[in-house]
C-alpha positions as a printed Julia matrix, in Angstrom:
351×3 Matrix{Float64}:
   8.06   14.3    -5.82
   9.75   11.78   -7.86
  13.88   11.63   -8.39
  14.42   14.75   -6.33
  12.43   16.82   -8.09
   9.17   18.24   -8.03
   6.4    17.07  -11.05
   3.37   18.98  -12.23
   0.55   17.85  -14.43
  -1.54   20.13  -16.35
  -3.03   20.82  -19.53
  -1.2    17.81  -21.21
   2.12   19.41  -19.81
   4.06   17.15  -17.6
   6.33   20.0   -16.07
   9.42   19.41  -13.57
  12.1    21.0   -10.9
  15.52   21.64  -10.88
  17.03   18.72   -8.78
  16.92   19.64   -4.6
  18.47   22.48   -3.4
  18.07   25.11   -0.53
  15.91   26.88   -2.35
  13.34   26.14   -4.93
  12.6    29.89   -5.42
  13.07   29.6    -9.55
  13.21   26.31   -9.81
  10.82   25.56  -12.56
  11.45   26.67  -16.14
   8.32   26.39  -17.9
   9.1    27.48  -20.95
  11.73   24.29  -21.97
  11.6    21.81  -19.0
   8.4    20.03  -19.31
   7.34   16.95  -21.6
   4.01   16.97  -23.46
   2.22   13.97  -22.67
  -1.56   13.82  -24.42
  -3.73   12.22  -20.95
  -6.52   14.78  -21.21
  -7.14   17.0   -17.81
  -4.87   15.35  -15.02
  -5.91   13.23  -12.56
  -2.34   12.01  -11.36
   1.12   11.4   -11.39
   2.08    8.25   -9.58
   5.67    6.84   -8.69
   6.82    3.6    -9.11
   9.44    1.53   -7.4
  11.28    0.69  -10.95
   8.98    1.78  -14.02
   9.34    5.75  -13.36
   5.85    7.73  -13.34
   2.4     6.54  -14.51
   0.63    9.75  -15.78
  -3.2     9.8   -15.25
  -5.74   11.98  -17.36
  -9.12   11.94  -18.4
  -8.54   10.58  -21.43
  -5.14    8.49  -21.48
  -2.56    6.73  -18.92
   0.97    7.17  -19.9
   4.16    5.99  -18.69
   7.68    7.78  -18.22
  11.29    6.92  -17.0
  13.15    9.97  -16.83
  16.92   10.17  -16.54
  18.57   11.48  -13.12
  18.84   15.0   -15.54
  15.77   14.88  -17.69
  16.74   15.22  -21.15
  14.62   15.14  -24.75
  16.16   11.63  -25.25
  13.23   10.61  -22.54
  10.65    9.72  -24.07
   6.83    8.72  -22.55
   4.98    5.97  -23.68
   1.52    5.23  -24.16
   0.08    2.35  -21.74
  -3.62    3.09  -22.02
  -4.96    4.97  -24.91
  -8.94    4.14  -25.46
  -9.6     5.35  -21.83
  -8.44    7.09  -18.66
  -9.19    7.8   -15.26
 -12.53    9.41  -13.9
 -11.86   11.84  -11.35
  -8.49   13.57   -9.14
  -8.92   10.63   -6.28
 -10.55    7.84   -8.81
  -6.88    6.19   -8.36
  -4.92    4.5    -5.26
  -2.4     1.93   -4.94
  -2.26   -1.1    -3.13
   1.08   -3.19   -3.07
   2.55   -2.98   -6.73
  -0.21   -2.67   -8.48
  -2.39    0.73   -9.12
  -6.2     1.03   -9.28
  -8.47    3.16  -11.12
 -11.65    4.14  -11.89
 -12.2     4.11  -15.41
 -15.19    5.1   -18.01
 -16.31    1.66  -18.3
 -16.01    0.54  -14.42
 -12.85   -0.21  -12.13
  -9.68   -1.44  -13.51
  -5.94   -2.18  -12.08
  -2.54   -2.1   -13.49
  -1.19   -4.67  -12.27
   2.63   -6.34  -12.32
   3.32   -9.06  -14.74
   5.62  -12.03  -14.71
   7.88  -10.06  -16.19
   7.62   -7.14  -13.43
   5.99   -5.13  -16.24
   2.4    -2.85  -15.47
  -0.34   -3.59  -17.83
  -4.17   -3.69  -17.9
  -4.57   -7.07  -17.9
  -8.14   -8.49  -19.62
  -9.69   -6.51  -21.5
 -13.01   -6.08  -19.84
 -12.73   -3.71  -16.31
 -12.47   -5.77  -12.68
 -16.1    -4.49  -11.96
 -17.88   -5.99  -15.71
 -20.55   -8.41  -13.13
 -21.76   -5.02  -11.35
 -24.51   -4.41  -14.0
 -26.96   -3.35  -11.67
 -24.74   -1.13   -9.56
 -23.0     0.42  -12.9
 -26.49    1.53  -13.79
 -26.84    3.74  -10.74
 -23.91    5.66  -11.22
 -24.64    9.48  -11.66
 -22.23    9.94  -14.45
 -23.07   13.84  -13.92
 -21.11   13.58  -10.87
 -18.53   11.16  -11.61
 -15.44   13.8   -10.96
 -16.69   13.34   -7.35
 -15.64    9.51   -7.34
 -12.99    8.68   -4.93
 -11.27    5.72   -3.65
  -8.86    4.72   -0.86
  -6.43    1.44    0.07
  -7.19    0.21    3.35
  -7.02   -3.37    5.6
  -5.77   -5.07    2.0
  -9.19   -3.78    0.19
 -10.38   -0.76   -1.91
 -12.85    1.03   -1.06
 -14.43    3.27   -3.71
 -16.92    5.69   -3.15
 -19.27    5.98   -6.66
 -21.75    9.17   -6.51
 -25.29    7.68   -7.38
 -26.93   11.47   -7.07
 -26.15   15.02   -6.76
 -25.35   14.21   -2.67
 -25.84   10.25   -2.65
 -22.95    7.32   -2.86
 -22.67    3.74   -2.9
 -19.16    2.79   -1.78
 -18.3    -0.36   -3.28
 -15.47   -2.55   -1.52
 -13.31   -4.44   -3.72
 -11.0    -7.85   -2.62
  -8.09   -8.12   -4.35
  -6.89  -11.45   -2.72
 -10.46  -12.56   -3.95
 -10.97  -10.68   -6.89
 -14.59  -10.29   -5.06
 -16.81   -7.03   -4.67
 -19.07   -5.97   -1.95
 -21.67   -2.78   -1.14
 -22.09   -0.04    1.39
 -25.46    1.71    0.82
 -25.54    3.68    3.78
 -22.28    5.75    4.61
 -22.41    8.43    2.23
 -19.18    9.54    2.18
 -18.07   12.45    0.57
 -14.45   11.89    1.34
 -12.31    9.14    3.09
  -8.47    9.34    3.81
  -6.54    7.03    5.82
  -4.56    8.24    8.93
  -1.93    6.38   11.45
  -2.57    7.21   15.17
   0.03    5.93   17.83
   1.39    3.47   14.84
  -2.35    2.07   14.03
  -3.76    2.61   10.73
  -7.35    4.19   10.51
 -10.03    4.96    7.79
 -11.88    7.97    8.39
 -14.9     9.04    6.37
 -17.3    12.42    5.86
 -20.81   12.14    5.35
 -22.5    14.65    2.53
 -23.88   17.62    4.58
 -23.05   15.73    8.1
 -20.05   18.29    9.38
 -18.81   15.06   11.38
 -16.01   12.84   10.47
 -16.57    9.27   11.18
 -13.94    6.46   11.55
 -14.89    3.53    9.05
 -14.71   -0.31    8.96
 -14.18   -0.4    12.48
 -16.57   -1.74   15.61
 -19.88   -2.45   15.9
 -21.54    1.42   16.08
 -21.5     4.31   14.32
 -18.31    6.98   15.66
 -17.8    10.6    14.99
 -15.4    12.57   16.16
 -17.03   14.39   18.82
 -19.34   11.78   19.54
 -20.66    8.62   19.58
 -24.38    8.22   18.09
 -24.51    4.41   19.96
 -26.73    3.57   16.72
 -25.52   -0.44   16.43
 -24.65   -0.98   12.61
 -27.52   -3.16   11.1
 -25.63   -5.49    8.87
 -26.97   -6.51    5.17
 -25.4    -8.77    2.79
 -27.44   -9.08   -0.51
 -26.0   -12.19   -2.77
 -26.17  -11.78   -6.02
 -29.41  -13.54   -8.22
 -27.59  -16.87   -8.98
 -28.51  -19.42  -11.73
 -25.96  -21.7   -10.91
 -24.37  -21.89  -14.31
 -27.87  -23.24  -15.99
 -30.11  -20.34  -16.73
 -32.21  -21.78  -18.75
 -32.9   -24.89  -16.76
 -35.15  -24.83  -13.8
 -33.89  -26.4   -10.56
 -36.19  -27.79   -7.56
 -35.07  -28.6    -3.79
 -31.49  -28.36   -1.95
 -30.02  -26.27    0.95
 -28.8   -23.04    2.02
 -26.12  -23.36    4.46
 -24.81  -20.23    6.61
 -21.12  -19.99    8.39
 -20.58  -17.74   10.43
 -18.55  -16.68   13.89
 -20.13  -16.97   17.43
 -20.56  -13.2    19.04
 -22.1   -13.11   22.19
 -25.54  -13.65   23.59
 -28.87  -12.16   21.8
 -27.21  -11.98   18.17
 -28.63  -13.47   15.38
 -28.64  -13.61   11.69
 -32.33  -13.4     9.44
 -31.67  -15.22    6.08
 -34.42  -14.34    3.31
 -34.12  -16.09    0.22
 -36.01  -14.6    -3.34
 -36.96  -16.94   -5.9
 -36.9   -15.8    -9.77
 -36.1   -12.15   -8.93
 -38.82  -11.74   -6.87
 -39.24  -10.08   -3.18
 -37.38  -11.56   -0.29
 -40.21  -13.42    1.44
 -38.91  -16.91    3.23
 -36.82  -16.94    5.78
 -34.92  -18.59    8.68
 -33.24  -17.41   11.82
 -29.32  -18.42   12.8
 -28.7   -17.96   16.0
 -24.73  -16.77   16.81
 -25.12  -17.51   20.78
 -22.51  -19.51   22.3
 -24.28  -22.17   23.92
 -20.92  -22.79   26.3
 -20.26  -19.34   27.04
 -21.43  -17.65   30.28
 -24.72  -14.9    30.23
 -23.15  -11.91   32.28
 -23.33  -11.17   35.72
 -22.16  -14.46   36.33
 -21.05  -16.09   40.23
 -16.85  -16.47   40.33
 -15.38  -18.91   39.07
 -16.51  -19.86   35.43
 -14.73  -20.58   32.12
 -14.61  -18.82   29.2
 -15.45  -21.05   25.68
 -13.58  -20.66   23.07
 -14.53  -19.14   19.93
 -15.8   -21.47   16.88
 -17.72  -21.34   13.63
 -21.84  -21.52   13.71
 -22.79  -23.47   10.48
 -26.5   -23.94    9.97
 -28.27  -25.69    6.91
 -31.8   -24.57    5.52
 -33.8   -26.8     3.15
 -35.28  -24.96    0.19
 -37.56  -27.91   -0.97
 -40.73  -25.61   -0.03
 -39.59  -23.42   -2.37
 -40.88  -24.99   -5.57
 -39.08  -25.2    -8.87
 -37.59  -21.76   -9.68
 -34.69  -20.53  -12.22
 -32.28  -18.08   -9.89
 -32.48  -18.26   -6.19
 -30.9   -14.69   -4.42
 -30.58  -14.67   -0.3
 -30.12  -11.74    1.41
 -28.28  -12.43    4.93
 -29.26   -9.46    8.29
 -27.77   -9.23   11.38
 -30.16   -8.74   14.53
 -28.73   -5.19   15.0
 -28.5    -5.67   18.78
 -24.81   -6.65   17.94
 -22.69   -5.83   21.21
 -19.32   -7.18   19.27
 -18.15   -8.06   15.47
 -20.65   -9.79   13.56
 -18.53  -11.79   11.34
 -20.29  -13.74    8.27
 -17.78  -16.25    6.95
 -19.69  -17.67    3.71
 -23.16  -18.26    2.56
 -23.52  -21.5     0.39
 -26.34  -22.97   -1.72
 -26.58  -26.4    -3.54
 -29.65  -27.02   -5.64
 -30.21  -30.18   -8.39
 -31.79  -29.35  -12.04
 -36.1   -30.43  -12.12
 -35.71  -33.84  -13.93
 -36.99  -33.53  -17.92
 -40.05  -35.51  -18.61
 -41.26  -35.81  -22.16
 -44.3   -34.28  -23.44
């Protein structure tokens, strides 16, 4: 719905209503009021606060600003022409800019200086996801979909005939993480008593579950009390030197306190190799009170857990990766604030 009318994309046919009424029994005239617009099979039609429509397709993203009584004097313009949009839900928006999953990775059009919507840089948002671009099942890349939610995007990328990866992208950080194991097939948002939620369904799981939210799994008709075993993976980092190899330094974790019996595991992988070291950060409040507890005590108040790891047994090595997990006895939010590395180049000695 866009201007008081109704808008239909198909078949490169961009076709409209007659203006509100009573009745919209006859309303649409398809053989004179519709625009021809070249996108490929639609994806979407999305309205804009000031820059009329943006028309999706497989192949194309258009643009058009129709008058209050559309006329042949409107006329759409191109704003993407080497590439379009992936699948019917590859797009959402989030503020005033729109997102979309492209051929060649995720992309945004965002608002200029100039309160205009272009592409931006050339190269897609999602260019440093080598690894997960590779897994995509581009056989099943009409099932893609993607959702706005808490000031992210989550996008759900079929890696399979019945398997996902739903990546999670930042835009206030212009940073990217991965789910591996929800598997959803779908995901809508819904408000309840004024609250916004983000629901999921699992491939071949009949249950709906409601995402990014506590500390175990929920379905609708049930919960499975299965805590959720946190993994971050960093990525393999060469700290802007590949070629140079670096010895000693630290690894330093920050993270929130959350109760008693929680920890974090901390592997580190050197030169692409298997996760073997590792160190345990411990997220216990050593103020707080271990329930059942004698009346009166005092609650202490919530801080920031940094620990620091040396990485001098390590050796000399070329890319360093740490993978961060969560003790997955979690009885509230584990919440991992930053993971930071410093390492110093192996000094050149003359042969």
């Amino acid at each position: 719905m866009y201007g008081n009318r109704f808008w239909v994309l198909k078949d490169d046919l961009l076709y409209y209503s007659d203006a509100y009424s009573a009745d919209y029994d006859g309303a649409f005239d398809q053989s004179t009021e519709w625009f021809r617009i070249p996108v490929g099979n639609e994806r979407g039609i999305v309205p804009t606060r000031d820059k009329g429509m943006i028309i999706m397709g497989k192949n194309a993203i258009w643009n058009l600003f129709p008058s209050a009584v559309p006329a042949a004097t409107d006329r759409p313009e191109p704003i993407v022409s080497n590439h379009g949009v992936v699948s019917k839900k590859g797009w959402c928006v989030a503020g005033d800019n729109i997102y979309y999953f492209a051929q060649d990775g995720f992309r945004e059009l965002k608002r200029t200086a100039t309160d205009d919507l272009q592409t931006g840089t050339t190269y897609p948002l999602s260019y440093l996801l080598k690894d997960e671009f590779d897994e995509i099942s581009w056989t099943y890349i009409t099932n893609l979909s993607m959702v706005a939610f808490d000031n992210k995007i989550f996008i759900n990328v079929p890696t399979g005939a019945s398997t996902y990866s739903t990546w999670i992208y930042y835009p206030a950080l212009n940073s990217f993480s991965k789910l591996s194991d929800w598997n959803p097939r779908c995901m809508a948002t819904h408000k309840i008593n004024g609250e916004l939620r983000l629901y999921y369904g699992k491939v071949a799981d009949g249950k709906v579950y409601r995402g990014w939210y506590g500390y175990t799994d929920e379905g609708t008709t049930t919960t499975n009390g299965t805590a959720i075993e946190m993994t971050e993976v960093g990525k393999e980092e060469d700290f802007g030197q590949p070629l140079i190899k670096k010895v000693g330094g630290e690894i330093e974790i920050e993270a929130e306190t959350c109760g008693d019996g929680n920890s974090l595991t901390v592997y580190a992988s050197v030169n692409g190799g298997s996760f073997d070291t590792s160190w345990t950060v411990s997220l216990t409040n050593s103020t707080a009170p271990t329930l059942p507890i004698n009346l009166p005590f005092f609650l202490a108040d919530s801080y920031v857990i940094r620990e620091k790891f040396s990485i001098d047994s390590l050796g000399e090595f070329r890319t360093l990766q740490v993978k961060v997990v969560n003790s997955n006895s979690n009885i509230s939010d584990v919440i991992l604030y930053s993971v930071n590395m410093i390492t110093f180049p192996q000094e050149y000695e003359n042969e």
